[in-house]
C-alpha positions as CSV (number, residue, x, y, z in Angstrom):
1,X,68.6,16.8,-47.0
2,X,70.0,19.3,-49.3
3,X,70.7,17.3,-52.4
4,X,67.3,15.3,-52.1
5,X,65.6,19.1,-52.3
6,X,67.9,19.9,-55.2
7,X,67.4,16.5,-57.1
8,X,63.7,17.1,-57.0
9,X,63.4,21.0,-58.2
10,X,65.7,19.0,-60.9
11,X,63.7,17.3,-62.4
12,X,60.8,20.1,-61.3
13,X,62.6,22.8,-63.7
14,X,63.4,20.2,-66.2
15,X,59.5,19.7,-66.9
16,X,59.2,23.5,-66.6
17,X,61.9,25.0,-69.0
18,X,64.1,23.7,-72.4
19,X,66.7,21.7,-71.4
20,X,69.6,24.5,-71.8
21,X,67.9,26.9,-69.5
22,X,67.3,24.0,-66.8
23,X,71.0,23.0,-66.7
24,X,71.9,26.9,-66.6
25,X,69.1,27.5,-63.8
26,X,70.1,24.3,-62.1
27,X,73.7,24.7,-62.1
28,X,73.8,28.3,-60.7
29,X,71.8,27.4,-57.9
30,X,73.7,23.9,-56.9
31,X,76.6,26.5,-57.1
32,X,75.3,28.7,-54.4
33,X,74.6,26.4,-51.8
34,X,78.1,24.3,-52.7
35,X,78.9,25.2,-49.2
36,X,75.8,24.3,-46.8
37,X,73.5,22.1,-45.6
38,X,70.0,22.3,-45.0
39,X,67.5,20.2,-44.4
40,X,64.3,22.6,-45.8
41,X,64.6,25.8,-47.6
42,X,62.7,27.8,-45.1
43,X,66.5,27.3,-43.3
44,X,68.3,29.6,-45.8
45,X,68.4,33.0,-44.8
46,X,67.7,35.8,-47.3
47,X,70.4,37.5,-46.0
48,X,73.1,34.9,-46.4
49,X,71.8,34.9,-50.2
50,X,72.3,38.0,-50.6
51,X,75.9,38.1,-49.4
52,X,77.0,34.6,-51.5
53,X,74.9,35.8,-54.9
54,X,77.1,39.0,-54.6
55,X,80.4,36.9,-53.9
56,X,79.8,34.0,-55.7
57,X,78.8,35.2,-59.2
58,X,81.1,38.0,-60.9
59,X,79.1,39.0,-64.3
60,X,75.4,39.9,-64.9
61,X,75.0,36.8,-67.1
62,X,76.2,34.7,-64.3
63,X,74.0,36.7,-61.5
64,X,70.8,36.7,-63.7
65,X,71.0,32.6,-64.0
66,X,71.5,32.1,-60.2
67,X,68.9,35.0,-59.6
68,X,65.9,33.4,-62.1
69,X,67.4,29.6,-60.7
70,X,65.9,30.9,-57.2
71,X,63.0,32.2,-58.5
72,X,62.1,29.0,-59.9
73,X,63.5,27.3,-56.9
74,X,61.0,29.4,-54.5
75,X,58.1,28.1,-57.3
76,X,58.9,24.9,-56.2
77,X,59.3,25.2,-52.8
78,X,57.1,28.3,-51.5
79,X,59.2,28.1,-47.9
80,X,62.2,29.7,-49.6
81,X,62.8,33.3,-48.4
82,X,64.1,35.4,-51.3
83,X,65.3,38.8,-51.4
84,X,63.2,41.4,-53.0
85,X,63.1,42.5,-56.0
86,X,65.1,45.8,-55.4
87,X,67.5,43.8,-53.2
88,X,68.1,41.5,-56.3
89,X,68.7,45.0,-58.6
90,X,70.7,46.6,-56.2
91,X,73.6,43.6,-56.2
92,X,72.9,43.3,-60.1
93,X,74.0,46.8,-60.7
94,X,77.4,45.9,-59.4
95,X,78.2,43.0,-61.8
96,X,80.1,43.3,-65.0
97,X,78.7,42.6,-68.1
98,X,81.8,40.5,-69.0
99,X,84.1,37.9,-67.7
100,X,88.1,39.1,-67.3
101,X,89.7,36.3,-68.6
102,X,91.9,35.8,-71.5
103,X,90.1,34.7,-74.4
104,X,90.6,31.1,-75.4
105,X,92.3,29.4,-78.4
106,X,90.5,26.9,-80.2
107,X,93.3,24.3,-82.1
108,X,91.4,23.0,-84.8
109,X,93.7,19.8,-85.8
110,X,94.4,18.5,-81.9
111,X,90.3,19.0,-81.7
112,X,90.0,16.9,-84.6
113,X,92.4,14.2,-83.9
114,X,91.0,13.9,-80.0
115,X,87.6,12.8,-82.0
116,X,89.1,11.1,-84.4
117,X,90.8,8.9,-81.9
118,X,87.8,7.8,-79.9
119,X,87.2,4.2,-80.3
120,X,83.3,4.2,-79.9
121,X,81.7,5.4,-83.2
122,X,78.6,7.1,-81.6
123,X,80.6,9.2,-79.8
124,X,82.9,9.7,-82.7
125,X,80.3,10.4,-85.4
126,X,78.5,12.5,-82.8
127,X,81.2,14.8,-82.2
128,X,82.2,15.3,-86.2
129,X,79.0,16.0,-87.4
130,X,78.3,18.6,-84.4
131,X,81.8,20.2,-85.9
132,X,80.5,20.2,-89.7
133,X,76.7,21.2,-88.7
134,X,76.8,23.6,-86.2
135,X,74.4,21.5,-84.0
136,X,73.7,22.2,-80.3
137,X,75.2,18.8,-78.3
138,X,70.9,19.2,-77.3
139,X,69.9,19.1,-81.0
140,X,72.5,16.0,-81.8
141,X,71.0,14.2,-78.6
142,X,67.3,14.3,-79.9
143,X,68.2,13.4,-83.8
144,X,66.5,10.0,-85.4
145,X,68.1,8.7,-88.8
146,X,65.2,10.1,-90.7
147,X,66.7,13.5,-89.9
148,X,69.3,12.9,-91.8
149,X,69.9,13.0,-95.7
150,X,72.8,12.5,-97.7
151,X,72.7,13.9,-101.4
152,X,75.0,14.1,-104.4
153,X,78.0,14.3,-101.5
154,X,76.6,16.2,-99.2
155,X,74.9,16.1,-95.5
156,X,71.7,18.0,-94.7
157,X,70.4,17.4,-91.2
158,X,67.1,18.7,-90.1
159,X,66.5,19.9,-86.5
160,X,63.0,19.4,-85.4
161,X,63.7,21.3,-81.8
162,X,66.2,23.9,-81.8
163,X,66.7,26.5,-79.0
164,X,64.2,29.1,-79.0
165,X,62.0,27.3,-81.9
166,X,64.5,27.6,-84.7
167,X,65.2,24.0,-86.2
168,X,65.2,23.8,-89.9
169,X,67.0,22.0,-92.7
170,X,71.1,22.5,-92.0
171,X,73.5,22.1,-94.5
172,X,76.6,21.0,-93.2
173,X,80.2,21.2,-94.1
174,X,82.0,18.5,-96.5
175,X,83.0,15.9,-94.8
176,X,84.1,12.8,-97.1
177,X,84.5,10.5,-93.9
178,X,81.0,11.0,-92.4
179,X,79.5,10.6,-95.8
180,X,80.9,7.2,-96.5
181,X,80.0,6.0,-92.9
182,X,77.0,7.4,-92.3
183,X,74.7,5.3,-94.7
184,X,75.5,2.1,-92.7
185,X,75.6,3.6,-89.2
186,X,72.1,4.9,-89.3
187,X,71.0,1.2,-90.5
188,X,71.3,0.2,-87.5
189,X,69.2,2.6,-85.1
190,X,66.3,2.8,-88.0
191,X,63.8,3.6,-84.5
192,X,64.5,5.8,-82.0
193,X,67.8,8.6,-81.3
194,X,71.3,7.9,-83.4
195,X,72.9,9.3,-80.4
196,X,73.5,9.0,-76.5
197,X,71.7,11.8,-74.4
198,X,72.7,15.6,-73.9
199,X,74.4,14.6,-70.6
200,X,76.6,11.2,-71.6
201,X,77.8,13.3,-74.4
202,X,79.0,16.5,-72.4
203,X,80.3,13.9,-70.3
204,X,82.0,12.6,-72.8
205,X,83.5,15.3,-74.2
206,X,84.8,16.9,-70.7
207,X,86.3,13.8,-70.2
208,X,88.6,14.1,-73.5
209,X,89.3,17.9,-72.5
210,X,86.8,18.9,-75.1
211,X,83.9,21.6,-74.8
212,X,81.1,21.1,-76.9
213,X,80.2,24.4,-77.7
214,X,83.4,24.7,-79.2
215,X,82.8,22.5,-82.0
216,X,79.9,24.7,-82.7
217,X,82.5,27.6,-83.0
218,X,84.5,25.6,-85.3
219,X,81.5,25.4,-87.6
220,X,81.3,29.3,-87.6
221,X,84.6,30.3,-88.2
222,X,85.6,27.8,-90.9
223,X,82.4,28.6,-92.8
224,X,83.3,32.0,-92.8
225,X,86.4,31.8,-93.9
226,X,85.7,29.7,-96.6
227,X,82.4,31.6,-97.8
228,X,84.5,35.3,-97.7
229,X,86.9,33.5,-100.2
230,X,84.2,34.0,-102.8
231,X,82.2,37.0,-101.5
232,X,81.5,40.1,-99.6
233,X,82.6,39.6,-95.5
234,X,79.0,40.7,-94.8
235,X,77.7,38.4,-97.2
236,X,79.4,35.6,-95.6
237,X,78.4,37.0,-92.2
238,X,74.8,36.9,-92.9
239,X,74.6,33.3,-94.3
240,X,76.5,32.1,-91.2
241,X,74.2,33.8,-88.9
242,X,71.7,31.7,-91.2
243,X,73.1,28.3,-90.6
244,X,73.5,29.3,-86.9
245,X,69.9,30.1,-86.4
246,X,70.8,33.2,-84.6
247,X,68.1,35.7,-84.5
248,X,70.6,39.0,-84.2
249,X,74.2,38.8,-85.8
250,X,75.3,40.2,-81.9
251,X,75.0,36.2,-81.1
252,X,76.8,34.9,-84.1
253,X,79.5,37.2,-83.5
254,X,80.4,35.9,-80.0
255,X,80.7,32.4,-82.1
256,X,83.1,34.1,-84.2
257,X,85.5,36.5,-82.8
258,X,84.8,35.5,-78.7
259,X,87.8,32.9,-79.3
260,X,90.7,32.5,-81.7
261,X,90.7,29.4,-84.2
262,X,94.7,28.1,-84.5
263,X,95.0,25.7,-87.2
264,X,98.4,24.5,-86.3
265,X,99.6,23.1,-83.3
266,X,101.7,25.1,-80.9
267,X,105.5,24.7,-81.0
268,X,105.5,22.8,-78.0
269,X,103.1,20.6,-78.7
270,X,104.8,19.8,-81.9
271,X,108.2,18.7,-79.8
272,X,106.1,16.4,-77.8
273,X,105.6,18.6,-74.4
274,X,102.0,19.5,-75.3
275,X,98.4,18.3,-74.0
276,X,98.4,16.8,-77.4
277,X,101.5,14.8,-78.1
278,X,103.7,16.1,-80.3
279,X,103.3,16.1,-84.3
280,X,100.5,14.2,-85.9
């Protein structure tokens, strides 16, 4: 059956590819076939992929993941009929290289206080130190308590596997909270991860209406604002594409300026008609 196929190139691509690109790969192409069943891939006409990639998928980014999710699928299972290259080209010229909706607003204090409230501490700790470091949900999953130092106030984390190679020593943001707690919450996982697994934790956090990646826009946008306080916008620019690990400032900038950081809550929310409940 269809999802016994699609469980299996799973866990195929997962032993193929870094975890981000798996999920990516993975997800586009459980997308595609959302709406049929099939009992072997040599079933799935070319033809009908070429007519629900082009409906399906709106942008290039989003075309190119279900594209090389295919590619890897017909690895796996050599039945699978794929269109050709140029057929693959010809519906890729067609896609836009953006998405057309609205930018999103990040509010920083209802953010905050979701986390804050959460009753389990590995979850909580998890969340606030992805928000002061910048770390991946991927790269929080795989830290040990060795990876973590606290000195004269404040938290360095190393990452020993970051996307694309680039782990190194982070320094995070101030956080008086996580530093008094931290000491005697790693005591007690002295072996092994300090957190639950890339998955649980995006479960997690859909769950409470957050997006993880949004924390790690937090971390860009209040380090910049507090760095340019003291020196040159560039300046600033440069040593948050550092603590990002971003290769080209064209990535950090997404971070940065792809959604707007509110501070406040909005008016409704502070009468008590908002997602978040009224004043804190």
């Amino acid at each position: 059956m269809k999802y016994d196929i699609l469980l299996s190139f799973k866990e195929y691509i997962q032993g193929q590819l870094p975890p981000n690109t798996a999920r990516t790969y993975y997800a586009a192409v459980v997308k595609l076939f959302k709406d049929i069943q099939f009992k072997e891939l040599r079933q799935v006409d070319k033809e009908w992929i070429i007519q629900e990639t082009t409906q399906k998928f709106k942008t290039k980014n989003e075309y190119s993941a279900v594209k090389n999710g295919l590619k890897w699928l017909a690895k796996y299972d050599t039945s699978l009929r794929l269109p050709s290259e140029e057929e693959f080209l010809a519906v890729s010229k067609k896609k836009r290289n953006f998405s057309k909706k609205p930018k999103k607003v990040i509010y920083l204090k209802p953010t905050q206080r979701k986390i804050n409230q959460i009753q389990n501490e590995r979850l909580r700790y998890a969340y606030r130190l992805a928000e002061i470091s910048g770390l991946r949900v991927s790269e929080l999953a795989d830290l040990e308590a060795g990876d973590i130092t606290l000195q004269e106030g404040k938290i360095f984390v190393r990452v020993k596997k970051g996307k694309g190679g680039h782990g190194g020593l982070i320094e995070c943001r101030h956080d008086e909270y996580l530093y008094d707690r931290l000491p005697d919450y790693l005591q007690k996982y002295p072996e092994g991860k300090i957190f639950y697994s890339e998955a649980y934790m995006r479960e997690c956090a859909d769950k409470l209406g957050l997006e993880c990646h949004d924390l790690r826009r937090i971390f860009a946008i209040t380090t910049r604002n507090d760095l340019k306080q003291n020196m040159p916008v560039e300046e600033a620019n440069e040593i948050v594409q550092q603590r990002m690990r971003h290769e080209r400032f064209s990535t950090t900038k997404r971070y940065l300026f792809n959604r707007k950081l509110k501070m406040e809550y909005e008016k409704k929310e502070e009468k008590g008609d908002g997602e978040y409940g009224g004043k804190e």
